[in-house]
Phi, psi and omega in degrees: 000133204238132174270131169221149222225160167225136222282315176275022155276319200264319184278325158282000174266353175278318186296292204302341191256035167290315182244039165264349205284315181299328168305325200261008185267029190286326180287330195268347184292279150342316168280347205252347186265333173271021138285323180261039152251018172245357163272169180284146179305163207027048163318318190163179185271339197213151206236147218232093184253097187248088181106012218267028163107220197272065195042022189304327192279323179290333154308312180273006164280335196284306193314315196283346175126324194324163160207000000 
């Protein structure tokens, strides 16, 4: 079974819900701060924020050293 996904559909549907996201980005907000409070102290030099909203978790991972 072959997926087939179009792509500039998916990239305008993103735009238009761009500049609502951040009022709604309160869950990823959360998550991202109890995953790197589930890390070990000095986790590390780098921090990998993938999907985790508008990055908020990769600012506090930068505040904590991370990059």
């Amino acid at each position: 079974m072959t997926l087939h996904i179009n792509k500039q559909a998916v990239a305008q549907a993103f735009g238009r819900a761009a500049q609502h996201y951040e009022q709604h980005a309160e869950l990823q907000r959360q998550s991202g701060d109890a995953l790197l409070a589930l890390a070990p102290a000095g986790f590390g030099p780098h921090l990998l924020d993938a999907g985790c909203g508008t990055a908020g978790t990769a600012a506090t991972g930068a505040i904590a050293g991370a990059r």
